[in-house]
Residue, then its C-alpha position, 0 to 999 in steps of 0.5 A: x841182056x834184055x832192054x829192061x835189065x839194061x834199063x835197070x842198071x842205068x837207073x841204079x848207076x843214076x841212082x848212086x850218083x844222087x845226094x840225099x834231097x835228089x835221091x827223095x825227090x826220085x822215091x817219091x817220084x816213083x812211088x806216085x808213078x806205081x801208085x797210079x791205080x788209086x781207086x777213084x774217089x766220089x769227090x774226085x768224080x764231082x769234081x771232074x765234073x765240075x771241072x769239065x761243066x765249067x769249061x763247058x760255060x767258057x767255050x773251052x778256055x781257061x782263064x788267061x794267067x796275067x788274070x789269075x795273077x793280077x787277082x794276087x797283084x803279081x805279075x810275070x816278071x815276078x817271078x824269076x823264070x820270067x826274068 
């Protein structure tokens, strides 16, 4: 038995010991995993762009997440893995 077929089984005995909700979230897990060669759209290239000019105005640094946060007037511990 090959790694592969090997592998194939362990996914299928998984799979059979997956409800309903879990079972989806694998589908849809997998088919955003074969669907990866989507063609690359002209927005999607502007907006790299405008993702990368922008970083490049702000040395390299994101905006720290207190300050995105604050903008909605939450904070970490609002949030229950914080807790």
């Amino acid at each position: 038995m090959t790694t592969a077929d090997a592998l194939e089984a362990k996914a299928h005995q998984l799979l059979g010991r997956l409800g309903p909700d879990k079972l989806a979230a694998v589908v849809r897990l997998l088919e955003v995993m074969i669907h990866d060669d989507e063609p690359i759209t002209e927005e999607g290239v502007l907006r790299y762009r405008e993702g990368k000019a922008w970083f490049a105005q702000h040395e390299g640094k994101g905006i720290p997440m207190d300050e995105v946060l604050a903008e909605f007037a939450l904070k970490p511990e609002d949030f229950p893995l914080n807790r």
